[in-house]
ZADRENVEX-817517 format. One record per residue (C-alpha): residue in one letter; x, y, z; residue number from 0. Coordinates in nm, 3 decimals, decimal comma. Layout:
N
NODE   code        c1        c2        c3   pos
NODE      A         X         Y         Z   NUM
...
This chain:
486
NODE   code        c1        c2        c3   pos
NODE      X     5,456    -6,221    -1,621     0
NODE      X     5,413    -5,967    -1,935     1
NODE      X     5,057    -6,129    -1,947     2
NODE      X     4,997    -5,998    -1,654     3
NODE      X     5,090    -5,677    -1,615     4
NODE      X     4,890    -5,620    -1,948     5
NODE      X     4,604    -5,764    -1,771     6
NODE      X     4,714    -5,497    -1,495     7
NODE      X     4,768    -5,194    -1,711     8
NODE      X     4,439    -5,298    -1,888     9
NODE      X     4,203    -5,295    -1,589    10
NODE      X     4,376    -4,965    -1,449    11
NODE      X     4,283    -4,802    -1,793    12
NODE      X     3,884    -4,924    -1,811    13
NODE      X     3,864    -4,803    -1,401    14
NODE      X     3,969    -4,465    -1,500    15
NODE      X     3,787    -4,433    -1,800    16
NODE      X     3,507    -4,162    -1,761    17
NODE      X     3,273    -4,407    -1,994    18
NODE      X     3,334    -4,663    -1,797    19
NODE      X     3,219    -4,446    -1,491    20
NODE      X     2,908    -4,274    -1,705    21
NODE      X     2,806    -4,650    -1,759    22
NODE      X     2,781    -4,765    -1,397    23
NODE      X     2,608    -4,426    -1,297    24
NODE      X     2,345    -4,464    -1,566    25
NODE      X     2,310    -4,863    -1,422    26
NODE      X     2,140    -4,697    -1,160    27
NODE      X     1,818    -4,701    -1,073    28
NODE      X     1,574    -4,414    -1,006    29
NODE      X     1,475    -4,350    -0,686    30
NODE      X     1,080    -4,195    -0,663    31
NODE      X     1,008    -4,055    -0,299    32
NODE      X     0,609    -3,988    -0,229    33
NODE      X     0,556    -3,845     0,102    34
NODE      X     0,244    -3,720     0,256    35
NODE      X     0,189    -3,516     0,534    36
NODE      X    -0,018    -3,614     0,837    37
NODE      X    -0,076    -3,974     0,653    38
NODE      X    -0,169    -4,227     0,969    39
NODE      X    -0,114    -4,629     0,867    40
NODE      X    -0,472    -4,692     0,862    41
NODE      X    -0,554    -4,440     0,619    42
NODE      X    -0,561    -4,677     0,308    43
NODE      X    -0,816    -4,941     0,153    44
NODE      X    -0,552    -5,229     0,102    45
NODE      X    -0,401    -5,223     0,426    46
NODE      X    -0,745    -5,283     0,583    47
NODE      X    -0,989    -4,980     0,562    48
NODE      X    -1,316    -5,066     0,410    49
NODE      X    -1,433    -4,714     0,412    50
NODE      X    -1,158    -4,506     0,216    51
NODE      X    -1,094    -4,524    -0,161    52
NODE      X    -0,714    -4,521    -0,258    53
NODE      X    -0,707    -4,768    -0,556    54
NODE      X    -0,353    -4,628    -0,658    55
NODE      X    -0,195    -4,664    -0,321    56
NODE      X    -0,374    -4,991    -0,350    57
NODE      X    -0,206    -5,060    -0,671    58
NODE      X     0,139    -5,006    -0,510    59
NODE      X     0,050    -5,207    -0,195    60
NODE      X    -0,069    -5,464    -0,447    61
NODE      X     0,278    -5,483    -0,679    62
NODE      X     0,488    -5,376    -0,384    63
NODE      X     0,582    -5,441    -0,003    64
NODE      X     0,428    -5,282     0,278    65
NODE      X     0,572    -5,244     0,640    66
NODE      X     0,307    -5,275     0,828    67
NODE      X     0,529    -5,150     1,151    68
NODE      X     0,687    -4,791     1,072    69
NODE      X     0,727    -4,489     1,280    70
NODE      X     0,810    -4,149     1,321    71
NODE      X     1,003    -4,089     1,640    72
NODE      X     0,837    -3,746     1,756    73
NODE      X     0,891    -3,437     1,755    74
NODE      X     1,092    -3,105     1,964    75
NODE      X     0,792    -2,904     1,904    76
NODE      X     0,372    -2,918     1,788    77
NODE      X     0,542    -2,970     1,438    78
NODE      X     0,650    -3,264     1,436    79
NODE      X     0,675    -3,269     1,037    80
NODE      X     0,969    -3,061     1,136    81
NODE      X     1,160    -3,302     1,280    82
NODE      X     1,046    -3,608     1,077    83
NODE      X     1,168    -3,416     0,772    84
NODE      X     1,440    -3,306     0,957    85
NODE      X     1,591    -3,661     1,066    86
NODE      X     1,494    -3,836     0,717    87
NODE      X     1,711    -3,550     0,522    88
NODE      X     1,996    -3,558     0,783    89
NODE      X     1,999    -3,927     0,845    90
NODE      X     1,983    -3,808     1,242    91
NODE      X     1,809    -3,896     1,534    92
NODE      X     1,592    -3,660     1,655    93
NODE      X     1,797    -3,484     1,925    94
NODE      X     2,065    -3,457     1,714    95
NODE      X     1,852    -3,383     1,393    96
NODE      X     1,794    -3,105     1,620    97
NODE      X     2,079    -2,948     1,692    98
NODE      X     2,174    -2,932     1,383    99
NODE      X     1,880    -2,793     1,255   100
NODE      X     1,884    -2,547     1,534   101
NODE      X     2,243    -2,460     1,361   102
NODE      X     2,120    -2,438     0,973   103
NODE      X     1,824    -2,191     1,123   104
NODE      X     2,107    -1,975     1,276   105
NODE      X     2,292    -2,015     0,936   106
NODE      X     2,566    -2,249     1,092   107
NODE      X     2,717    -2,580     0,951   108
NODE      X     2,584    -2,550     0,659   109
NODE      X     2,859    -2,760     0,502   110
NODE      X     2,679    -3,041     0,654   111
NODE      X     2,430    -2,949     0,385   112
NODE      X     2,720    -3,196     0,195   113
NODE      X     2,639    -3,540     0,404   114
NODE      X     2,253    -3,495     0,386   115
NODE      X     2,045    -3,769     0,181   116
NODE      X     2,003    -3,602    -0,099   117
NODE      X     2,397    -3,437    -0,183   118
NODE      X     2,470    -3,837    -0,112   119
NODE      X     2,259    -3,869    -0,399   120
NODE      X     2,385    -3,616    -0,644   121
NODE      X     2,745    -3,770    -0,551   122
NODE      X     2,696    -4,079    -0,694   123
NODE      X     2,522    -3,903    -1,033   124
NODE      X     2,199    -3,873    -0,953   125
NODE      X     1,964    -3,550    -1,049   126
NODE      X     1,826    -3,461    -0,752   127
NODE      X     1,469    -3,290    -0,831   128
NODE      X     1,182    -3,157    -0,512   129
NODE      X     0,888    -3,008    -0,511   130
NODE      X     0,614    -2,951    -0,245   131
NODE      X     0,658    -2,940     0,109   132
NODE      X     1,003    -2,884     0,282   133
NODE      X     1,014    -2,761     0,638   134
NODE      X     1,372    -2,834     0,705   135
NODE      X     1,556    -2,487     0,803   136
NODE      X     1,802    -2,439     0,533   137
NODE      X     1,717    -2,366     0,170   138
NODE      X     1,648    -2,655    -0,059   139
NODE      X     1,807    -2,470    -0,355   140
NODE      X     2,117    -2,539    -0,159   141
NODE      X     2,085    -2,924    -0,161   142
NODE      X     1,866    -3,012    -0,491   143
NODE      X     1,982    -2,933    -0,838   144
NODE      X     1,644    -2,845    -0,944   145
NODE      X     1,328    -2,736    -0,703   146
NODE      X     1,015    -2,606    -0,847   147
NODE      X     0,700    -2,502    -0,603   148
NODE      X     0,789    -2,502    -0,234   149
NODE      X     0,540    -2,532    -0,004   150
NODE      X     0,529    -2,391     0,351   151
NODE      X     0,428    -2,615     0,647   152
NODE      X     0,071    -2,501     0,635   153
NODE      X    -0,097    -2,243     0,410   154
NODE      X     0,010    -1,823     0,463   155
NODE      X    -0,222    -1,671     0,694   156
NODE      X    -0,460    -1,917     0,661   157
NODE      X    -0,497    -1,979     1,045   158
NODE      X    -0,517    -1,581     1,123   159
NODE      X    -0,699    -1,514     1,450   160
NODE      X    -0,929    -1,314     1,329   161
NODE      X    -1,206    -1,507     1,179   162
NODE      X    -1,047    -1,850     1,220   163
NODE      X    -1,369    -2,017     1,052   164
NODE      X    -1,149    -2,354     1,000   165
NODE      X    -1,139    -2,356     1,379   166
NODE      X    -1,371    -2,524     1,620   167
NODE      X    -1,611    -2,670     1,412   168
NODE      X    -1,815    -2,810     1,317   169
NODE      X    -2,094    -2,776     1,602   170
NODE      X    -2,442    -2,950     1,591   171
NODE      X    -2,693    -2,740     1,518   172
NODE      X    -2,519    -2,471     1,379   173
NODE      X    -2,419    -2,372     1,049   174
NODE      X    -2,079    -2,483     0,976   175
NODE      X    -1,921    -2,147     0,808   176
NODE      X    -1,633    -2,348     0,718   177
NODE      X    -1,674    -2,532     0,359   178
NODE      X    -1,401    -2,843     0,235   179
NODE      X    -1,481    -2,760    -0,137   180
NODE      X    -1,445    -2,339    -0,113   181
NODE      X    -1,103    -2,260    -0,291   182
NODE      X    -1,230    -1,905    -0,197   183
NODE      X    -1,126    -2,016     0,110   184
NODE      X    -0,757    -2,016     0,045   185
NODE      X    -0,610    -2,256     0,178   186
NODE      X    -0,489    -2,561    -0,072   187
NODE      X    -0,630    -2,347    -0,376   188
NODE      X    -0,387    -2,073    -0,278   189
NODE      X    -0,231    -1,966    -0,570   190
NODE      X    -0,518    -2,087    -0,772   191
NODE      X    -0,492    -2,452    -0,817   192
NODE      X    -0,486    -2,752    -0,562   193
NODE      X    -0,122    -2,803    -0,447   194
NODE      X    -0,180    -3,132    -0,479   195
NODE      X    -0,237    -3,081    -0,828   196
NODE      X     0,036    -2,869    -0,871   197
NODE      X     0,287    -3,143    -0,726   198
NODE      X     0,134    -3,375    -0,961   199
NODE      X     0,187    -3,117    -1,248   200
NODE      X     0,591    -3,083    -1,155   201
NODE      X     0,667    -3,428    -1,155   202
NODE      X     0,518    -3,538    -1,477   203
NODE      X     0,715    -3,205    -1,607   204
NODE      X     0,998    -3,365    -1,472   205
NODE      X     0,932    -3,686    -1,577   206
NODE      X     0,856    -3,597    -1,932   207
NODE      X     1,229    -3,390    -1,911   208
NODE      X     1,433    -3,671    -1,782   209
NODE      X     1,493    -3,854    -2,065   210
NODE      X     1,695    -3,584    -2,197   211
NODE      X     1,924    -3,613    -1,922   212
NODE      X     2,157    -3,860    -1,845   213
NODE      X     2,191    -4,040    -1,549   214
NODE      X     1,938    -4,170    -1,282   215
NODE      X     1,686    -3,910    -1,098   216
NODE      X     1,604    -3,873    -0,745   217
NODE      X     1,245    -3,728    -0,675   218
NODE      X     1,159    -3,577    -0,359   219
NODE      X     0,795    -3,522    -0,400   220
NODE      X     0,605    -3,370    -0,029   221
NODE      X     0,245    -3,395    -0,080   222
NODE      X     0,108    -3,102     0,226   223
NODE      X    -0,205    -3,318     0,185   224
NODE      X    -0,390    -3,482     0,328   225
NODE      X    -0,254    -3,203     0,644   226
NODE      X    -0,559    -2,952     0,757   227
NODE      X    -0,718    -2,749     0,613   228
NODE      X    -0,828    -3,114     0,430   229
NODE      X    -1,023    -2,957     0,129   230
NODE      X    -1,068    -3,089    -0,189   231
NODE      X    -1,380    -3,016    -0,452   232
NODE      X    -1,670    -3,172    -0,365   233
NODE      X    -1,669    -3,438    -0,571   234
NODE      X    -1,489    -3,632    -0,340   235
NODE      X    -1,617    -3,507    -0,066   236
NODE      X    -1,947    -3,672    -0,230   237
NODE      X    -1,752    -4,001    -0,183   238
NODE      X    -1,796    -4,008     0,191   239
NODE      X    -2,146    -3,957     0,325   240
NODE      X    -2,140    -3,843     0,660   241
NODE      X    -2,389    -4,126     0,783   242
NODE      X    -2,127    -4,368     0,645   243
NODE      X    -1,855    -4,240     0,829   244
NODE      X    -1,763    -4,504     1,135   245
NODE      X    -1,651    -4,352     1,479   246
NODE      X    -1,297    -4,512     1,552   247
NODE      X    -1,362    -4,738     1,828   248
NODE      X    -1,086    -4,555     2,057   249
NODE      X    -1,259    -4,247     2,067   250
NODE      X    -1,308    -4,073     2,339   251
NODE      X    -1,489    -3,707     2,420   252
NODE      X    -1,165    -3,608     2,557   253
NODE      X    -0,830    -3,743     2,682   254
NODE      X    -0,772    -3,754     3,012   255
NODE      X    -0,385    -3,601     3,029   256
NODE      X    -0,446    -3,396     2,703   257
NODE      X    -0,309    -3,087     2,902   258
NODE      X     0,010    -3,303     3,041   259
NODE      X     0,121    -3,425     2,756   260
NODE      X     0,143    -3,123     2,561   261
NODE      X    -0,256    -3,178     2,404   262
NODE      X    -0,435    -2,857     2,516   263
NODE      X    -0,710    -2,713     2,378   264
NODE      X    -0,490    -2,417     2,264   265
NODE      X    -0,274    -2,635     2,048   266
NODE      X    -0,336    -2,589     1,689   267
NODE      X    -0,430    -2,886     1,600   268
NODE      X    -0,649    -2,966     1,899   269
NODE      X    -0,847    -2,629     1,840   270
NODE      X    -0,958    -2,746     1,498   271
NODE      X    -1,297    -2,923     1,640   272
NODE      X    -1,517    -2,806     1,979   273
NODE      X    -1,452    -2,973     2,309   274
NODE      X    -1,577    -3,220     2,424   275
NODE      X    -1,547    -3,430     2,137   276
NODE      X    -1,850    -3,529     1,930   277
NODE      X    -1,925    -3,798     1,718   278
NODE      X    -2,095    -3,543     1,435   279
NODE      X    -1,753    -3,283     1,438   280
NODE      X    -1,519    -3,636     1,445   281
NODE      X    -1,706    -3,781     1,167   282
NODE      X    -1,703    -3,470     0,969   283
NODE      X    -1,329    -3,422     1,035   284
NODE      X    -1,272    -3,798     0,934   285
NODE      X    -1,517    -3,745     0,644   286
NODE      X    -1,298    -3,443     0,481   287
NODE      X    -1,001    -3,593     0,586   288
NODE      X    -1,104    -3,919     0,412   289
NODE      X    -1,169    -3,709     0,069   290
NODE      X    -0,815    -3,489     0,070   291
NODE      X    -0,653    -3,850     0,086   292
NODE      X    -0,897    -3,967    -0,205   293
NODE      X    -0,826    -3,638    -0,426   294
NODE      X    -0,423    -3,720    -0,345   295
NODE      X    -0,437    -4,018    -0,458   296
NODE      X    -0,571    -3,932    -0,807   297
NODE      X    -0,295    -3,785    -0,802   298
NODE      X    -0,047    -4,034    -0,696   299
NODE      X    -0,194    -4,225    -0,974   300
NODE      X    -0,124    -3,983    -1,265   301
NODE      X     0,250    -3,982    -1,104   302
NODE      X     0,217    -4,362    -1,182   303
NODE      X     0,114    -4,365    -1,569   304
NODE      X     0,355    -4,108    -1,583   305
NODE      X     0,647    -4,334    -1,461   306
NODE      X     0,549    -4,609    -1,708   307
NODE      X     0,458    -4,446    -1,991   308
NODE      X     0,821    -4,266    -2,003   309
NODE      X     0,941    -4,645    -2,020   310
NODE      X     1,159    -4,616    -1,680   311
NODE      X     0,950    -4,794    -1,436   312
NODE      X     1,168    -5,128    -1,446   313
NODE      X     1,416    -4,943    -1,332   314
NODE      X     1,246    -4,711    -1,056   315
NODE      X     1,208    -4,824    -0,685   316
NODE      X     0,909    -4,612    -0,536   317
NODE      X     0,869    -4,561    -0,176   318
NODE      X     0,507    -4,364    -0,034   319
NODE      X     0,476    -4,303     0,332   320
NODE      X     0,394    -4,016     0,564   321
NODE      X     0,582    -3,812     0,831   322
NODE      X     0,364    -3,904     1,079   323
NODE      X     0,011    -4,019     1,166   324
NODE      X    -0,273    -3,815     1,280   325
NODE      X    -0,532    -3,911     1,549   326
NODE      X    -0,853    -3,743     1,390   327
NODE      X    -1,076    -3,834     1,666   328
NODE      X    -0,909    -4,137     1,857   329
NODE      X    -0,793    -4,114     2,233   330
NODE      X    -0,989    -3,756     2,213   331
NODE      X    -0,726    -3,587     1,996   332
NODE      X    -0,725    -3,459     1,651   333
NODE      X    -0,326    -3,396     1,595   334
NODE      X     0,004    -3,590     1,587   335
NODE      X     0,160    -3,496     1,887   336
NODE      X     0,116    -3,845     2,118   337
NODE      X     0,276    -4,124     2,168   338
NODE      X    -0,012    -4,341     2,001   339
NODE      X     0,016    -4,558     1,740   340
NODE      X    -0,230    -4,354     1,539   341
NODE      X     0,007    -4,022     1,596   342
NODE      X     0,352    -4,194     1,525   343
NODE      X     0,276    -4,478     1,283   344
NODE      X     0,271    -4,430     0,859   345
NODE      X     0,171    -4,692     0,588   346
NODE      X     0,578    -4,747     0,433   347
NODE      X     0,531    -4,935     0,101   348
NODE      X     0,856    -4,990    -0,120   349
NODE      X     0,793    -5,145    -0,506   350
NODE      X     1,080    -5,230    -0,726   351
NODE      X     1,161    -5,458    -1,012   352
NODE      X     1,340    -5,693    -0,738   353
NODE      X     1,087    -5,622    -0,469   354
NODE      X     0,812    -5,884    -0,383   355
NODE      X     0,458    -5,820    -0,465   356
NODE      X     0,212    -5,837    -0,214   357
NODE      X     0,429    -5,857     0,038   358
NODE      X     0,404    -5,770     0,432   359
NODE      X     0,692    -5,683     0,670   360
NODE      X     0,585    -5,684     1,087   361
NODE      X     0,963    -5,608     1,173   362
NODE      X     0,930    -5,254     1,361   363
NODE      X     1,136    -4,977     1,132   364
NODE      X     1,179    -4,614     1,162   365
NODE      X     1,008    -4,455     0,807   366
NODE      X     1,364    -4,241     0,848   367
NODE      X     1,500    -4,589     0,676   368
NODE      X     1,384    -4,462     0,371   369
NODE      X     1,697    -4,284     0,328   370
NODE      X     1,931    -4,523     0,421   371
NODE      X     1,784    -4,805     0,199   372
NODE      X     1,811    -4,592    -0,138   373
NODE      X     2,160    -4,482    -0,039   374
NODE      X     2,221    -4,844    -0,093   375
NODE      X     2,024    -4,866    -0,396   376
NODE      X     2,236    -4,595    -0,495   377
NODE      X     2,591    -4,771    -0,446   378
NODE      X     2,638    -4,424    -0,200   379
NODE      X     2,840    -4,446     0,043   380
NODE      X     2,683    -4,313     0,403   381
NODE      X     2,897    -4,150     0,644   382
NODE      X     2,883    -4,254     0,965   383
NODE      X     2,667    -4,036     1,095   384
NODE      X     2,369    -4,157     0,955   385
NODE      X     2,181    -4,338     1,202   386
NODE      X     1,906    -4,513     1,045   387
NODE      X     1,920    -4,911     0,903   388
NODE      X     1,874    -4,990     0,522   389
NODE      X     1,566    -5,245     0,546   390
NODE      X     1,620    -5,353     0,169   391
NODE      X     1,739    -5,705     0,297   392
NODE      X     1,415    -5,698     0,448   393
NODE      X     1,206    -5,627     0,138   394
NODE      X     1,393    -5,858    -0,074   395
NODE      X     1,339    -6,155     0,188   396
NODE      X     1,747    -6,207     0,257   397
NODE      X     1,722    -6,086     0,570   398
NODE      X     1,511    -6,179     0,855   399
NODE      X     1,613    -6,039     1,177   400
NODE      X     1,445    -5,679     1,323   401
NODE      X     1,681    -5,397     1,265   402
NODE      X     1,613    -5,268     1,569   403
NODE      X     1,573    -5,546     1,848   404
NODE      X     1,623    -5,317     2,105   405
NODE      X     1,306    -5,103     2,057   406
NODE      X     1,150    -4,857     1,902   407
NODE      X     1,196    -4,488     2,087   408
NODE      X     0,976    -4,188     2,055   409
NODE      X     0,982    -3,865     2,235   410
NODE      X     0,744    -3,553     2,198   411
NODE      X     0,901    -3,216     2,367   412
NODE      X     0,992    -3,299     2,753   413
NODE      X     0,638    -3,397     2,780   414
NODE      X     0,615    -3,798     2,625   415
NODE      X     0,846    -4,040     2,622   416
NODE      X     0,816    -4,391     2,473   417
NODE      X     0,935    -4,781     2,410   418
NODE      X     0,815    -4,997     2,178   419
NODE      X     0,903    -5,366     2,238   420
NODE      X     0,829    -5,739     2,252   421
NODE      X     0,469    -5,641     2,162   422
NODE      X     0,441    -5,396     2,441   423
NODE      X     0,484    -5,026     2,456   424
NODE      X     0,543    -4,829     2,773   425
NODE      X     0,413    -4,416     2,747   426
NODE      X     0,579    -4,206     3,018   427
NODE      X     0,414    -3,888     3,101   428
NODE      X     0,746    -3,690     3,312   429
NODE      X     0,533    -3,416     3,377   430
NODE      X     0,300    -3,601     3,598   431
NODE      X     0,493    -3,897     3,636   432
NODE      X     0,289    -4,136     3,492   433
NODE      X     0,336    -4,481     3,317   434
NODE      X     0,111    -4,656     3,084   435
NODE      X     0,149    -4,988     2,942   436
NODE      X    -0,020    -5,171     2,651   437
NODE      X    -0,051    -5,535     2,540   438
NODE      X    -0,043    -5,441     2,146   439
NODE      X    -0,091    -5,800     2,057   440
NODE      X    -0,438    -5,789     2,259   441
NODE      X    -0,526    -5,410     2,254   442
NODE      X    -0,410    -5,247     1,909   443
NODE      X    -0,613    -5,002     1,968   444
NODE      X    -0,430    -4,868     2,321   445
NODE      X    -0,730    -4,867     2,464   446
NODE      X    -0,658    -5,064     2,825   447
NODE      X    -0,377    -4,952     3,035   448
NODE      X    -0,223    -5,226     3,252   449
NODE      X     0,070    -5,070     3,362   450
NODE      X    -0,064    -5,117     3,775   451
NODE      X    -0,145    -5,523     3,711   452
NODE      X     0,086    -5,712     3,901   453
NODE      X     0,120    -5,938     3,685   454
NODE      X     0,298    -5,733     3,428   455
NODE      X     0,513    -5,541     3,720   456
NODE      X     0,891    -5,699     3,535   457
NODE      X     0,747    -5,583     3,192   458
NODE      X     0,720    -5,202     3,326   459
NODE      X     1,059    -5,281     3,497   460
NODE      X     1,219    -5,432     3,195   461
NODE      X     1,092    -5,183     2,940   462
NODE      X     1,150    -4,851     3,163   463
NODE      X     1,505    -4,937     3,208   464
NODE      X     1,554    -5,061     2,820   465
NODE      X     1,408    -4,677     2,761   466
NODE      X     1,668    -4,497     2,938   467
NODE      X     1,913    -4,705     2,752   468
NODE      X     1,757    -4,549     2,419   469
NODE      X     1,791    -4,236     2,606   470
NODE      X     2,124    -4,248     2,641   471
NODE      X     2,171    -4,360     2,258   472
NODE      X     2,006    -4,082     2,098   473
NODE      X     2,110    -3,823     2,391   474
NODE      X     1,799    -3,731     2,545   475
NODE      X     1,900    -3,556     2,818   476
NODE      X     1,534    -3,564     2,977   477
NODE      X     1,564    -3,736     3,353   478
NODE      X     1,302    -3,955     3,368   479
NODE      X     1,458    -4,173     3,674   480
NODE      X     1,278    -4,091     3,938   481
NODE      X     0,957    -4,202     3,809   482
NODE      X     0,963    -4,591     3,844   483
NODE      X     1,241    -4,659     4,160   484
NODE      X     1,372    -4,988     3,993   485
């Protein structure tokens, strides 16, 4: 009995030992967050593109696993970074990512500031470290420890409407007066070197300063490229001749519902080339879009040799994806804001010293699961609002069944609405009340609709009514009933 209760007193005095709490905090690993802006799935050699250069993505695909299903769920407005930043910090769906980012803008709830990803983080002993990009309505100096160059959404006064040379261009024929490669342009030289660069520069000044603290890091590191104005010097633009370029195969001059859906020609990102389409301006817009993605991934790979040369990459778990996708010329749009796979779906690769090399995932995730998976990693404890699935089960192979069998959801505004399941997806255009379906198994590229075949009348049926289901879920209060009479 006195055996015992020494046993007792002995393991009370080692669990409230502060060593013995420093030790399990520094048994944690890093956590290294890459995220790029506008960065669609196709966008990267490895994964399948013959025509783009990203050898140090490719290295991470390569020693890493890739989903090859992730998505963004929309957006509340034309930028949908917002919300994609929004829901990944908050570990909300979008509505209610919404409202409460629609209550840190007014300066309310901030205390919720406490429950976001990265406080979660810092709870468990982790220095929490951004720079680049952050587009989430409350001040990140109020939820990382340390923040160096903030970004804004898209470059100061860049877009003005006078002049406006990045605009509706380029047009055969006619001299282009907008130039990729000017950093007298503004734009991504603002301030005098690439912000790419820059991003690079803070987190190998980080890197190179973490050693002399203790515990594990957290790096939040938003890349605004490869986002318009896509410039980078010419030297990579060099990589891409024009004549080399391919036209996606699902381009069109223009889309058909462009001004239903929320697509018109005076949304920003549509006005960036001439309408109708043509297959000179979408090449050239792929082209420089092509070489921004290039020049970021130089710098991606610095980021890397960084990471192993300061002898902590066995204990680092990396994740790269995007906030959304970007059409650059397919369907007949140029932005993010569609339901199309090219608009809502980002390359999500994960690499860790327990993570399977060359490794792909098909189960459908939300890139949002980013967050929930390193709380894990973390040992942090989520609260219960967090809404989105940890998918390292997944990565590591213990787990095998989708995290979300009832479908993937995506909204944009009150004008799209969306289900992705069984290998189908079902758009819903309220404003017109229109349905398409697509066979993604036989059409990838959502290029045949087949929504009025008979033969595929229980799928709408089925997939309309497992929508307003999801509806319900995430509380989107958008009626959408009397569009299909079930």
């Amino acid at each position: 009995m006195v055996s015992l209760i020494c046993i007792f007193l002995s393991a009370l005095l080692i669990s409230c030992n502060p060593s013995s709490k420093k030790a399990s905090v520094e048994d944690l690993p890093n956590i290294l967050f890459l995220f790029a802006d506008d960065y669609t799935y196709d966008a990267i050699h490895a994964l399948g593109n013959d025509v783009i250069q990203t050898p140090n993505l490719d290295r991470l695909v390569r020693h890493g696993t890739h989903f090859t299903q992730a998505f963004n769920m929309g957006g509340w407005n034309g930028a949908v970074c917002v919300a994609s930043r929004a829901m990944i910090i908050t570990g909300k769906t979008i509505w209610n990512a919404k409202a409460l980012s629609d209550q840190w803008h007014n300066q309310k709830n901030l205390e919720a500031t406490e429950h976001s990803w990265v406080k979660l983080m810092e709870q468990k002993g982790y220095q929490t470290y951004m720079t680049g990009k952050w587009h989430v309505p409350v001040d990140p100096k109020k939820i990382f420890q340390t923040v160096r160059n903030i970004r804004p959404g898209m470059p100061r006064d860049f877009f003005k409407k006078e002049g406006r040379k990045g605009y509706d261009r380029p047009k055969q024929g006619q001299v282009d007066a907008w130039k990729a490669a000017d950093s007298l342009n503004g734009g991504f030289w603002e301030g005098g070197k690439h912000w790419s660069e820059v991003i690079k520069d803070d987190a190998l000044d980080f890197l190179n300063q973490s050693g002399e603290k203790e515990g594990p890091f957290f790096m939040y590191l938003a890349f605004n490229a490869p986002h318009d104005p896509r410039q980078s010097p010419q030297s990579f633009l060099d990589r891409y001749p024009l004549e080399e370029i391919p036209l996606p195969d699902n381009w069109l001059p223009e889309y058909p519902y462009k001004d239903a859906i929320g697509n018109s020609k005076i949304l920003r990102d549509e006005a960036l080339a001439p309408f109708p389409r043509t297959p000179f301006a979408i090449k050239t817009h792929i082209r420089e879009y092509y070489a921004i993605i290039s020049h970021l991934d130089v710098q991606i790979g610095e980021i890397l040799n960084a990471l192993e040369a300061s002898g902590k990459v066995n204990n680092t778990y990396i994740f790269f994806t995007g906030d959304h996708g970007l059409s650059v010329g397919k369907h007949g749009l140029l932005g993010k804001q569609s339901m199309f796979d090219h608009s809502i779906r980002v390359p999500l690769i994960m690499k860790g010293p327990d993570i399977p090399k060359n490794q792909s995932i098909d189960h459908e995730v939300y890139l949002q699961d980013i967050m929930a998976t390193s709380l894990e990693l973390g040992s942090a404890s989520p609260s219960q609002s967090i809404a989105f699935k940890s998918f390292l089960s997944l990565a590591k192979g213990k787990e095998t069944s989708p995290p979300y069998p009832n479908g993937i959801y995506g909204a944009y505004m009150d004008s799209q609405r969306m289900i992705r399941k069984d290998g189908y997806k079902l758009i819903v255009y309220p404003k017109i009340k229109k349905i398409l379906l697509f066979d993604l198994k036989n059409d990838p590229l959502e290029q045949h609709d087949i929504s009025n075949k008979i033969r595929h009348r229980n799928t709408v049926k089925n997939l309309f009514e497992n929508l307003l289901l999801l509806q319900r879920k995430h509380h989107d209060s958008l009626e959408l009933s009397d569009i299909l009479i079930l």
